[in-house]
Backbone as JSON, one array per atom type, in Angstrom:
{
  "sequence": "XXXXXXXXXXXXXXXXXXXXXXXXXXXXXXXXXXXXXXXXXXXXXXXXXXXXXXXXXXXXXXXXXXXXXXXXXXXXXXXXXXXXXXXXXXXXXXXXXXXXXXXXXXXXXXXXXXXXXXXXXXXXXXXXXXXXXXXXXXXXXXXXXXXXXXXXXXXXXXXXXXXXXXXXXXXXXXXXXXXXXXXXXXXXXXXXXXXXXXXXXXXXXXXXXXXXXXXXXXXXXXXXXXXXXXXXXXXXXXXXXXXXXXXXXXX",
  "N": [[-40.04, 7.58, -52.32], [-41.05, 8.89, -49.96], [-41.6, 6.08, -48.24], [-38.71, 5.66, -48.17], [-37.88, 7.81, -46.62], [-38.98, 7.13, -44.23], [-38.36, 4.48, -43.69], [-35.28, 5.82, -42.87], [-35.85, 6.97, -40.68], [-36.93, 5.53, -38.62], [-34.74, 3.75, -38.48], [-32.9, 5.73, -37.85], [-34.36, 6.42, -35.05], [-34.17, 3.46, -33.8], [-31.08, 3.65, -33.63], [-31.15, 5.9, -31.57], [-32.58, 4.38, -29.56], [-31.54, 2.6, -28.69], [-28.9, 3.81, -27.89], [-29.92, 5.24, -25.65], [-30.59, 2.57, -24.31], [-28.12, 2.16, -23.78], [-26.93, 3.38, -21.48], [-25.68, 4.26, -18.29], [-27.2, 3.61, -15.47], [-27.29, 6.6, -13.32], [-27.59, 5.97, -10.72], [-26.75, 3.22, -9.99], [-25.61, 0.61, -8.01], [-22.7, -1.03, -7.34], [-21.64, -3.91, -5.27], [-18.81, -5.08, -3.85], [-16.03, -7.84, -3.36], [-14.0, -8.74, -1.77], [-10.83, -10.58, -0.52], [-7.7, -11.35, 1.78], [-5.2, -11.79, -0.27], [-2.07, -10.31, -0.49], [0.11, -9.47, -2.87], [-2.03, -8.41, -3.99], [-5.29, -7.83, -3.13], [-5.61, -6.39, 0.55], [-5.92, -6.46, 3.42], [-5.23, -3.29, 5.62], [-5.03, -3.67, 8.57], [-4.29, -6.27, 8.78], [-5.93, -8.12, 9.02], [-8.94, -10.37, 8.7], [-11.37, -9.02, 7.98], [-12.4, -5.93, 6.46], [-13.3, -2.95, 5.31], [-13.84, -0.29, 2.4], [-11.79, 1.84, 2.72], [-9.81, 0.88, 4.29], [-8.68, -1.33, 2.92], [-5.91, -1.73, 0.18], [-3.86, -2.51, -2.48], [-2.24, -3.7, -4.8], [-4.59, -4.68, -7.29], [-6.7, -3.3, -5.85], [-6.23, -0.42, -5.76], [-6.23, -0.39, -8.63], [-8.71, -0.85, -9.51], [-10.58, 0.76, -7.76], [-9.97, 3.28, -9.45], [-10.6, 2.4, -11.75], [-13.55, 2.11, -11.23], [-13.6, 4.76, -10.68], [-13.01, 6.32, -13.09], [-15.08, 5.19, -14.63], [-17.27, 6.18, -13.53], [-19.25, 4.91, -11.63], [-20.85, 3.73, -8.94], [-20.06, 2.11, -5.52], [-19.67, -0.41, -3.36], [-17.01, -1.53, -1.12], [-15.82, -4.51, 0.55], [-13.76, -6.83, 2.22], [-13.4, -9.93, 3.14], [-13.64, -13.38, 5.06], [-14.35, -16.87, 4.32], [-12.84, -17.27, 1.45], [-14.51, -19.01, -0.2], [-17.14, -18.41, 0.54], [-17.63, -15.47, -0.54], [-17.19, -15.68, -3.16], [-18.82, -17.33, -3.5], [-21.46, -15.3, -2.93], [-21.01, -13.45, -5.41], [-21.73, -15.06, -7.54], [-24.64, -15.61, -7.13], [-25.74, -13.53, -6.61], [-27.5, -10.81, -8.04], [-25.37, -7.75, -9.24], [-23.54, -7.95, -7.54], [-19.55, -8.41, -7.44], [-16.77, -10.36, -7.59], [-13.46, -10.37, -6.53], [-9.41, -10.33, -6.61], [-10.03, -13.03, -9.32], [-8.83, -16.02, -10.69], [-9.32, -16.54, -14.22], [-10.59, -19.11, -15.37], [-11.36, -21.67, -17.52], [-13.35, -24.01, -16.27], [-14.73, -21.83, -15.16], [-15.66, -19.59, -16.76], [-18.35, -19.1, -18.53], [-19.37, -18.35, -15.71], [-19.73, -15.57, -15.32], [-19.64, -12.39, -15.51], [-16.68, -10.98, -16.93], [-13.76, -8.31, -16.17], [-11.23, -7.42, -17.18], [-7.79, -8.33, -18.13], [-6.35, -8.29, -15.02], [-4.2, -8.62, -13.4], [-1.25, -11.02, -13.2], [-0.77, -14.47, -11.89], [1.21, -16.23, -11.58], [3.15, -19.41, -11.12], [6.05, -19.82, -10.08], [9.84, -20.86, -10.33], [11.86, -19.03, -8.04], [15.62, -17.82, -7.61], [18.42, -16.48, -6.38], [19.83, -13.39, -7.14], [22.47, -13.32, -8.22], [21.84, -16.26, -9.17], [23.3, -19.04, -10.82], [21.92, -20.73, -12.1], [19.96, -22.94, -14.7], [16.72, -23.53, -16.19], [14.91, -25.78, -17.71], [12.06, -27.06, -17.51], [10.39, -28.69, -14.46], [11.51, -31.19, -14.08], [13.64, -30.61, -14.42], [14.55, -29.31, -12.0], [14.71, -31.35, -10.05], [17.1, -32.06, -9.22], [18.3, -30.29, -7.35], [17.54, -28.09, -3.84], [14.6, -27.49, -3.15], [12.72, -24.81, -2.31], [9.03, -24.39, -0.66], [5.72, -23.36, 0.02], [4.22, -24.76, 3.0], [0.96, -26.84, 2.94], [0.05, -25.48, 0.35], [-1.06, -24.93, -2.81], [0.94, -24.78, -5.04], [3.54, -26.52, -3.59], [1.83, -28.64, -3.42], [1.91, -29.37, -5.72], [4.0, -29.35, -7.01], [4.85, -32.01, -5.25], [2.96, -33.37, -6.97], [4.5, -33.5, -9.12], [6.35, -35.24, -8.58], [8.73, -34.24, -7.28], [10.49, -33.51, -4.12], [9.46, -31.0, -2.52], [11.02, -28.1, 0.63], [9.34, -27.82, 2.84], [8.3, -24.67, 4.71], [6.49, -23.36, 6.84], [5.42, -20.72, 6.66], [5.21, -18.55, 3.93], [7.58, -16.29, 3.95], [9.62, -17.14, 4.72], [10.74, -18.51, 3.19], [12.24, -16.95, 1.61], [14.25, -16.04, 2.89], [15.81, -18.18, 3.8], [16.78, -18.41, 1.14], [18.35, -17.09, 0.35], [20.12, -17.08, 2.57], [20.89, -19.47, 1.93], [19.89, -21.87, 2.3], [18.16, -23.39, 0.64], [18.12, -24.14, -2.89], [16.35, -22.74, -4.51], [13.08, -21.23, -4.81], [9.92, -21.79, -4.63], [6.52, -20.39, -5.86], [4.21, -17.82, -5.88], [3.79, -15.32, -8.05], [2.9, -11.88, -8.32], [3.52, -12.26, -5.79], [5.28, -13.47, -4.02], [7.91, -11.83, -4.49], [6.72, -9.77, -3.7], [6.4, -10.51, -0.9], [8.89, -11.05, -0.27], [10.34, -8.87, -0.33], [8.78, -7.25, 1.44], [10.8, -8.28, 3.47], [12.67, -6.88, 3.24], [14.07, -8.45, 1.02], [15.38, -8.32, -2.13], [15.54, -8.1, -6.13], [15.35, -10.99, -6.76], [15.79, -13.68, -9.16], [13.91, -14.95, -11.45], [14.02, -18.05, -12.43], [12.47, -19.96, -13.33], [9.37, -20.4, -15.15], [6.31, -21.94, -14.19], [3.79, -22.05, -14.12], [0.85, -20.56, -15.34], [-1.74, -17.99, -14.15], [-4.13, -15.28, -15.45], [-5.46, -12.84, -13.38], [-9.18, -11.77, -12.75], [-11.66, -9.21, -12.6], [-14.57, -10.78, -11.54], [-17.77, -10.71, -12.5], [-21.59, -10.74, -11.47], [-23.28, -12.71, -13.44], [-25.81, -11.13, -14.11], [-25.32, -8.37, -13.84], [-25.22, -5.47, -15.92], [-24.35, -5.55, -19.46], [-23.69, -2.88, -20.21], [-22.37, -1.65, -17.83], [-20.53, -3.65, -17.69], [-19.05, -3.53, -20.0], [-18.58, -0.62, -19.94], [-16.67, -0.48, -17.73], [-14.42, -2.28, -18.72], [-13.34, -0.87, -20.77], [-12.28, 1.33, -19.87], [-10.75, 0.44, -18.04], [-8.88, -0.95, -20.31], [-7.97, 1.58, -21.4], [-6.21, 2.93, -18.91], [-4.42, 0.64, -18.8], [-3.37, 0.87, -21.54], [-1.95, 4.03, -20.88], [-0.25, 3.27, -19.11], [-0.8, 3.26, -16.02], [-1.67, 0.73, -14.86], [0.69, -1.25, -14.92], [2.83, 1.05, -13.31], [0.9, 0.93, -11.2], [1.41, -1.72, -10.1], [4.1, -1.86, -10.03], [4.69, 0.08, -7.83], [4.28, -1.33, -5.34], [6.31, -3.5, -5.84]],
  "CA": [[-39.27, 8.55, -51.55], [-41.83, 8.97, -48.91], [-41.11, 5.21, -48.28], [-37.57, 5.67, -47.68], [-37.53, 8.08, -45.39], [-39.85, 6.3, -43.15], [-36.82, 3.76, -43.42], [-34.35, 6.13, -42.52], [-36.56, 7.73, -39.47], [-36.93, 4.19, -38.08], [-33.45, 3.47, -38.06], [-32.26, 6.73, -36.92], [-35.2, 5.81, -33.49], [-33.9, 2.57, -33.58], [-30.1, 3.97, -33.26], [-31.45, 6.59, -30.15], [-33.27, 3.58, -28.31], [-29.93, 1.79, -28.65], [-27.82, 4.79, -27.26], [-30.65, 5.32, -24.26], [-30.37, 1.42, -23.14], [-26.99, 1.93, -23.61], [-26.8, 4.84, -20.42], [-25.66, 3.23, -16.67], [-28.16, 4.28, -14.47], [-26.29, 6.89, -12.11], [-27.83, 5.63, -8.81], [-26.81, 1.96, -10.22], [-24.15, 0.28, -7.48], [-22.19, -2.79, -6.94], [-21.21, -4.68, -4.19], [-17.15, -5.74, -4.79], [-15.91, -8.45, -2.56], [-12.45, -9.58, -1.99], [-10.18, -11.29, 0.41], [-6.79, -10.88, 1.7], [-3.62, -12.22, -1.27], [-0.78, -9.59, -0.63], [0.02, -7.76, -2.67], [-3.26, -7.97, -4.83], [-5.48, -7.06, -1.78], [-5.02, -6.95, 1.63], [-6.59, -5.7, 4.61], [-4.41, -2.68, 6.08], [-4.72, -3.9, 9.52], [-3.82, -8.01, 8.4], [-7.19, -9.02, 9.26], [-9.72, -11.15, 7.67], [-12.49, -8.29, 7.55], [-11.78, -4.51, 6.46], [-13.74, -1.93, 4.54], [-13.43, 0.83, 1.97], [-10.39, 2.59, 2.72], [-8.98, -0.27, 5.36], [-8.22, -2.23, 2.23], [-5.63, -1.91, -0.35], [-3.25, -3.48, -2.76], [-2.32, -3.46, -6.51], [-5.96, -4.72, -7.61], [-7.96, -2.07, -4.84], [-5.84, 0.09, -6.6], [-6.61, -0.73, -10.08], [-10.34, -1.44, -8.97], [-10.58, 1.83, -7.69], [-9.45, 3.97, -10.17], [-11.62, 2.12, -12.73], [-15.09, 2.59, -11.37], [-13.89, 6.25, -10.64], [-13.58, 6.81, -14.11], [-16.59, 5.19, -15.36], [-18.58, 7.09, -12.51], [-20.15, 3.66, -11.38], [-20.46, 3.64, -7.53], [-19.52, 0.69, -5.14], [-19.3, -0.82, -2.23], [-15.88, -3.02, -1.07], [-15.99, -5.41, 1.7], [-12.63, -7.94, 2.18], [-13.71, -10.71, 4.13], [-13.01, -14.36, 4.75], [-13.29, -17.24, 3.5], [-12.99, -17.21, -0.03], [-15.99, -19.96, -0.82], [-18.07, -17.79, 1.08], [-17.79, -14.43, -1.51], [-17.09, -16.41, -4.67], [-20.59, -18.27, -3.46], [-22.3, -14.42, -3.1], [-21.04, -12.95, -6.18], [-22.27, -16.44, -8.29], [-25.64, -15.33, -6.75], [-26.4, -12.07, -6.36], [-27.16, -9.25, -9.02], [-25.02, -6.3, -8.5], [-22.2, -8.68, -7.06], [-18.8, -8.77, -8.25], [-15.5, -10.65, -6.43], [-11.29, -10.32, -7.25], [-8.98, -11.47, -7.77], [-10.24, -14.5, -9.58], [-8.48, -16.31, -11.93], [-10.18, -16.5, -15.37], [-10.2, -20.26, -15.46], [-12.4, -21.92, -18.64], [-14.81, -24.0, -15.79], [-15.6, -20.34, -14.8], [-15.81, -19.1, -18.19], [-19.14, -18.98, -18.2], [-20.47, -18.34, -14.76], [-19.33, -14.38, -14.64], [-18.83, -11.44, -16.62], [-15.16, -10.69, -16.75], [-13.46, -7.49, -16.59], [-9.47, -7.89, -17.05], [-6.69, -8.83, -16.72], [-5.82, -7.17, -13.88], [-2.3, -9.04, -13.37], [-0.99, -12.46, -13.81], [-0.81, -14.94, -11.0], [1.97, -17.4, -11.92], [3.93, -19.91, -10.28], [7.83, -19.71, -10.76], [11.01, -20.92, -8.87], [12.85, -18.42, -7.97], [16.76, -17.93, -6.95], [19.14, -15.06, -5.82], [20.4, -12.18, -8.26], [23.53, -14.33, -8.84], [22.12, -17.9, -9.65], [23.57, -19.21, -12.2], [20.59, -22.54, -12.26], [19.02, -22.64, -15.43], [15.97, -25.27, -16.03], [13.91, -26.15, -19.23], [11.41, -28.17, -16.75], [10.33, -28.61, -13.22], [11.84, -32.44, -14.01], [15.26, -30.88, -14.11], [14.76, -29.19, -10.71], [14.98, -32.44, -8.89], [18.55, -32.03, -8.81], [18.14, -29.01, -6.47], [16.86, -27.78, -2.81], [13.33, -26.41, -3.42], [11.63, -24.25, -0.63], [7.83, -23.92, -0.5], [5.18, -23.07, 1.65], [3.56, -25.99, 3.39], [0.17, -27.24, 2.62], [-0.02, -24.66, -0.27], [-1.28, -26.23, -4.09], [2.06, -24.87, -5.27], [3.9, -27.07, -2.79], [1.32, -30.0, -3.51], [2.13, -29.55, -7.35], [5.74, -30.04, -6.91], [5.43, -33.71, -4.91], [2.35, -34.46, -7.86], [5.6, -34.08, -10.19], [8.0, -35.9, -8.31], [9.78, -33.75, -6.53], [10.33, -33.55, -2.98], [10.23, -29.41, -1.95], [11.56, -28.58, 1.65], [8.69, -26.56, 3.2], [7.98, -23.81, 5.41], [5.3, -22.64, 7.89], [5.95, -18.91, 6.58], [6.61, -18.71, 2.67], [8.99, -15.27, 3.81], [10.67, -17.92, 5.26], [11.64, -19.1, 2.09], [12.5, -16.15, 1.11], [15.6, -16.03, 4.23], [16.17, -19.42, 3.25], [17.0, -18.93, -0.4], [19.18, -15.89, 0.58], [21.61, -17.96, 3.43], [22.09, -20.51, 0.94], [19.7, -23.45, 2.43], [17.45, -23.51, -0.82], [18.52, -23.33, -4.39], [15.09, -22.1, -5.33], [12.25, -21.19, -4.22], [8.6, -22.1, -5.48], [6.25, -19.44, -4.86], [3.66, -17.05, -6.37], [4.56, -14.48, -8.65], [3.95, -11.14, -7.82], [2.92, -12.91, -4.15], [6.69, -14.26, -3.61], [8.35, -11.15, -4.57], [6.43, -8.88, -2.57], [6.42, -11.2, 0.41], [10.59, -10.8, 0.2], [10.42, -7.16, -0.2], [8.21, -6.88, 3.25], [11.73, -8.76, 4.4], [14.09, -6.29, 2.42], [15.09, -8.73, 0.11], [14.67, -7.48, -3.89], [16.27, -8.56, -7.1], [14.86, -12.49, -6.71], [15.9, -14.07, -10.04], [12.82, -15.83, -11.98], [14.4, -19.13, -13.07], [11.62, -20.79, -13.97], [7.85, -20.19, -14.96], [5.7, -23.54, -14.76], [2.36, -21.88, -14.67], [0.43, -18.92, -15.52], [-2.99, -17.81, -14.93], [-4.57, -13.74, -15.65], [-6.77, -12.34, -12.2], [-9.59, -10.67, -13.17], [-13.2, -9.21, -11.4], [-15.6, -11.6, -11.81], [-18.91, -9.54, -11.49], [-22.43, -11.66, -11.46], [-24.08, -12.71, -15.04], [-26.71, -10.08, -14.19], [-24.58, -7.15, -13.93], [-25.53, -5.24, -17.11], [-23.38, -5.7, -20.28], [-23.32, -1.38, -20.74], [-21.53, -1.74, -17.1], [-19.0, -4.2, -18.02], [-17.98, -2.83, -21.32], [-17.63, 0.8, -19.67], [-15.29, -0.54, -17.05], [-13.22, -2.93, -19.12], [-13.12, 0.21, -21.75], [-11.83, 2.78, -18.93], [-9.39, -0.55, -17.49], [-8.33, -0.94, -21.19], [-7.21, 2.74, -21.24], [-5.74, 2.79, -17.9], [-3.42, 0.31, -19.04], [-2.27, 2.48, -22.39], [-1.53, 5.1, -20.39], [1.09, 3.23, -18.25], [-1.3, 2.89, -14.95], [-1.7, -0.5, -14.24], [1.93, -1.38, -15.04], [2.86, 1.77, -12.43], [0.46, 0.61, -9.81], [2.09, -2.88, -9.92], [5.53, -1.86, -9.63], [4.66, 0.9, -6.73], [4.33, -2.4, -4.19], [7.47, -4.6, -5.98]],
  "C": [[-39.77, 8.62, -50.1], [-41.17, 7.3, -48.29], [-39.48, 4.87, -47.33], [-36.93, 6.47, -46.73], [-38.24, 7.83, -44.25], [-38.82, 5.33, -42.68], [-35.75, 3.88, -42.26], [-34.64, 6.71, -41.57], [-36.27, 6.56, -38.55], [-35.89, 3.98, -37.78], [-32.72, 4.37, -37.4], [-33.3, 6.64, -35.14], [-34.55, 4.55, -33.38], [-32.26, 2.71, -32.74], [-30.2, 4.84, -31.58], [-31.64, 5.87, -29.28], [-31.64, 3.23, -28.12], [-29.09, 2.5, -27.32], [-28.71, 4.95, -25.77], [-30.21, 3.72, -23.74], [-29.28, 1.31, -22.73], [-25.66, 2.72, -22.2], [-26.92, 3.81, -19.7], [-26.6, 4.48, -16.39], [-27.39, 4.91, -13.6], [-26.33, 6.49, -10.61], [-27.48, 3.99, -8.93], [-25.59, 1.73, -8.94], [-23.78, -1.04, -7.18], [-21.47, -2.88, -5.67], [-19.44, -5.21, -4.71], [-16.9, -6.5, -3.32], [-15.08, -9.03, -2.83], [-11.74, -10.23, -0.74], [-8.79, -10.86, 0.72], [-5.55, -11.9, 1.06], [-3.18, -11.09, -1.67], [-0.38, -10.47, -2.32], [-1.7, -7.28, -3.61], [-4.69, -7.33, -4.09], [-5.4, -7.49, -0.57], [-5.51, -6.0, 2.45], [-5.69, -5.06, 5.36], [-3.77, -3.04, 7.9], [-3.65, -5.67, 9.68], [-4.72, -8.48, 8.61], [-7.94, -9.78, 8.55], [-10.93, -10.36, 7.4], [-12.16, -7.25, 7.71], [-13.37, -4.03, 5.42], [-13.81, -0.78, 3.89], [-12.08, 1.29, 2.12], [-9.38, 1.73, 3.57], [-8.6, -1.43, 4.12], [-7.34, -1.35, 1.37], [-4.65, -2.89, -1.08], [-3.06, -3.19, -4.08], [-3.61, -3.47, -7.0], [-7.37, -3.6, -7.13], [-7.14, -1.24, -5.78], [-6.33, 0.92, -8.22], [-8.27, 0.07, -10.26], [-11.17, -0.05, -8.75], [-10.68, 2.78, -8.4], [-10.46, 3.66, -11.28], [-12.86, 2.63, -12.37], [-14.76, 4.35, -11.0], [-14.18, 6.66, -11.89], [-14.57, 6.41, -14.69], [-17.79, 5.65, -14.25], [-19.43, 6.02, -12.21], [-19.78, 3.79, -9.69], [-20.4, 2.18, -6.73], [-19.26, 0.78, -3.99], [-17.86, -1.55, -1.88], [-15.66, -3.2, 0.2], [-14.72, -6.34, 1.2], [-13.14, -8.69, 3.7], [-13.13, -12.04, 3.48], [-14.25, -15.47, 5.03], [-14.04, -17.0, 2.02], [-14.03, -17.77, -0.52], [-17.14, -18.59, -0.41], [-18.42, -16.25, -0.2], [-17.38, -14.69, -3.02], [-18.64, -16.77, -4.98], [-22.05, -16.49, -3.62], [-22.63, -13.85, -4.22], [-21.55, -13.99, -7.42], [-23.51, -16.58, -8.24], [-26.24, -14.24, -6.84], [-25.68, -10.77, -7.13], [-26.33, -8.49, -8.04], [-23.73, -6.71, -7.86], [-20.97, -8.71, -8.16], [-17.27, -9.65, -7.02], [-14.14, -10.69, -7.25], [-10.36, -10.21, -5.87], [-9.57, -12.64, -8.28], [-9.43, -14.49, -10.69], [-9.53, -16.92, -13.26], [-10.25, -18.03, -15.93], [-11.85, -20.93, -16.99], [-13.39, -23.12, -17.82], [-15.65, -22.64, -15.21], [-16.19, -19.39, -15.63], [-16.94, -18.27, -18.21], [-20.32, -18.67, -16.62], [-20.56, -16.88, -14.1], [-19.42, -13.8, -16.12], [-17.7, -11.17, -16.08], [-15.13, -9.12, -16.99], [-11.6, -7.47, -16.43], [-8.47, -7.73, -18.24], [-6.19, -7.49, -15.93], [-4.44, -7.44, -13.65], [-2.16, -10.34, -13.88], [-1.08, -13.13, -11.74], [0.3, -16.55, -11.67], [2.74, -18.61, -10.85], [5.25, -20.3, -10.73], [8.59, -20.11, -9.58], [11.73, -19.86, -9.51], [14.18, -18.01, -7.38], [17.03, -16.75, -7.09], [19.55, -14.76, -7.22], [21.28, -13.02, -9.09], [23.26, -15.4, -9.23], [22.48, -18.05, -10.9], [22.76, -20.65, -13.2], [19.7, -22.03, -13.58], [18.52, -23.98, -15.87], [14.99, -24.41, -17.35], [12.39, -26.97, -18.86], [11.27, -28.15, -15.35], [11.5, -30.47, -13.07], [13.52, -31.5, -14.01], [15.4, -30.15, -12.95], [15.16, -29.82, -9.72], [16.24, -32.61, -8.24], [19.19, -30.6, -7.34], [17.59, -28.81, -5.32], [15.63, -26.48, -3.05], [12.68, -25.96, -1.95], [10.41, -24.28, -1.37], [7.47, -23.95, 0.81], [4.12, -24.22, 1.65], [1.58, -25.91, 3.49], [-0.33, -26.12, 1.46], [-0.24, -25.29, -2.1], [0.22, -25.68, -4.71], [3.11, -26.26, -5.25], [3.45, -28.41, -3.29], [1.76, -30.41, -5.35], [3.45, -30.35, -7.51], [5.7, -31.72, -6.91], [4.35, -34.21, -5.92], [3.68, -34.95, -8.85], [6.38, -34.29, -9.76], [9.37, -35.11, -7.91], [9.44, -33.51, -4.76], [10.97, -31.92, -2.19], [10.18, -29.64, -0.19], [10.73, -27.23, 2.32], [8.54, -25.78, 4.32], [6.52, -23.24, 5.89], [4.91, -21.42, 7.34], [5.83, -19.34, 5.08], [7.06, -17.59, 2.85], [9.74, -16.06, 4.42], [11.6, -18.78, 4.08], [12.53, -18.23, 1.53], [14.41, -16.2, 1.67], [16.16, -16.86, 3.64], [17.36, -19.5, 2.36], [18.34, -17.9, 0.01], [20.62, -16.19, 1.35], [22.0, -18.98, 3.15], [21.34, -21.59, 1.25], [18.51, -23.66, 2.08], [18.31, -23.08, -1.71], [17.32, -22.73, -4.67], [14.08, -21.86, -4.17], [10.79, -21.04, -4.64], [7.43, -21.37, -4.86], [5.14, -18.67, -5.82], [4.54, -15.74, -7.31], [3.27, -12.98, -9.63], [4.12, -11.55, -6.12], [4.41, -12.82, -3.59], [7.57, -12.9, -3.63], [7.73, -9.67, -3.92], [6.65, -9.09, -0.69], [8.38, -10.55, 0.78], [10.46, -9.49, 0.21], [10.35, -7.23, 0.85], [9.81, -7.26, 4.11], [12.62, -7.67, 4.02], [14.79, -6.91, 1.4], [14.46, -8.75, -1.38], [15.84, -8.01, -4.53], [16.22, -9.97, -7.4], [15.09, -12.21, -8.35], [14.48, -14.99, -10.5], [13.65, -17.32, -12.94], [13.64, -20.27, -13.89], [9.99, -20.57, -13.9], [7.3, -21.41, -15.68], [4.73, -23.11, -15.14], [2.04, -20.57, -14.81], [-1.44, -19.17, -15.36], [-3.16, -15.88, -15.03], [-5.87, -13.95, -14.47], [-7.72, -11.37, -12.97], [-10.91, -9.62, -11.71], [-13.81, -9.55, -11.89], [-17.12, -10.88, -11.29], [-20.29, -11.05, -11.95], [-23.22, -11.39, -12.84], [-25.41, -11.44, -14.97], [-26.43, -8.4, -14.17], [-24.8, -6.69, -15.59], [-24.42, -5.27, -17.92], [-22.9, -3.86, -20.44], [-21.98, -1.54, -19.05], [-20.11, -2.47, -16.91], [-18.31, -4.0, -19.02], [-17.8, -1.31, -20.61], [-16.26, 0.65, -18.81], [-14.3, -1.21, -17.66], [-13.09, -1.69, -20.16], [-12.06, 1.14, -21.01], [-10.33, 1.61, -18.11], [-8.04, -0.68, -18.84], [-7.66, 0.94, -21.35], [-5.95, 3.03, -20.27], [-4.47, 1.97, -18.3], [-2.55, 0.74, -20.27], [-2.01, 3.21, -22.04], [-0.62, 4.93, -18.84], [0.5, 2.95, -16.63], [-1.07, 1.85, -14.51], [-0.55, -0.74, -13.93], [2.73, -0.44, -13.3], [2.43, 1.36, -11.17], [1.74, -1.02, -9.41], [3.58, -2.69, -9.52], [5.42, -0.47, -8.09], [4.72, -0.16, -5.29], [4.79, -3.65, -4.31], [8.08, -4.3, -5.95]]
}
């Protein structure tokens, strides 16, 4: 008897330590580091360096809202270029960077907290098209816009098609609208926010080639109690209609 509750003492200390390692430190804080891809974030002025409140976007948003509710504090810096804060947060505890896409050579070199959205690539035509494709191979028959030197763009001519690009991609947007594109190859929500900024809404999705899920990539040293409270409080957030909401507040 004696015996067994020595057992059951042990395990009930064993359960307490647990629940103590399992407490964020309140003075704990991270560094967040992003860039500017409208509409996910974007520096309020258009610049390549903002801070705190000079940034938003669907993801600042999101991003936001999450570490409020898990009471985790934070820094956010949007700067440029991208190698440069991919290369910090790949380095340095306490680092995290987003959008990234959740790609399986990155798999391993982050903790994830996500999905935050999608990041696809789709042609898309006016309200009315009546173009429907099973394939980027049956596009060929068609006037594709993209935006020039863009991997979109470069995807297209790997598969044999020859898109008709733009300096601008809201220029594709015009384009697709006065009739001189059938389509238009483009990010997705990127492409459909970009036309908004012009006024133009109701873009048809005719075709989705690719897909990936953005997440925040925080640095392998970031504690595991910190990335399960925020993907816990992100996972809520999206049962309760948030995420969804934020996303459509800037499409």
């Amino acid at each position: 008897m004696f015996k067994q509750l020595l057992v059951a003492l042990a395990g009930t200390v064993m359960v307490l330590a647990g629940s103590a390692r399992a407490e964020i430190d309140p003075n704990y804080r991270m560094v967040l580091l992003t860039e500017n891809f409208p509409p996910y974030n974007m520096a309020i002025n258009g610049k390549n360096f903002a801070q705190e409140d000079n940034i938003d976007g669907i993801a600042v948003d999101i991003i936001r809202e999450m570490f409020k509710r898990a009471g985790i504090q934070y820094s956010m810096t949007l700067r440029f270029p991208w190698d440069r804060i991919y290369k910090l947060a790949l380095e340095k505890p306490g680092y995290g960077v987003f959008v990234a896409a959740r790609l399986p050579e990155r798999e391993a070199l982050f903790k994830w907290v996500g999905p935050i959205g999608p990041d696809d690539w789709v042609l898309l035509g006016k309200a009315d098209s009546s173009i429907t494709l099973n394939s980027l191979e049956d596009a060929k028959q068609y006037k594709v816009g993209a935006y020039k030197g863009d991997a979109i763009a470069e995807h297209l001519v790997e598969k044999g098609l020859e898109p008709i690009t733009a300096l601008r991609d809201t220029e594709n947007a015009k384009k697709l609208m006065a009739g001189q594109i059938d389509l238009w190859a483009t990010g997705d929500p990127a492409g459909r926010y970009l036309a908004k900024q012009d006024g133009i809404s109701g873009l048809k999705t005719i075709l989705r080639f690719d897909s990936a899920e953005l997440y925040l990539a925080l640095n392998k040293e970031v504690p595991d109690e910190v990335v399960q409270k925020l993907q816990a409080e992100l996972d809520k957030m999206r049962s309760e209609g948030f995420v969804d909401d934020t996303l459509n507040n800037y499409l």
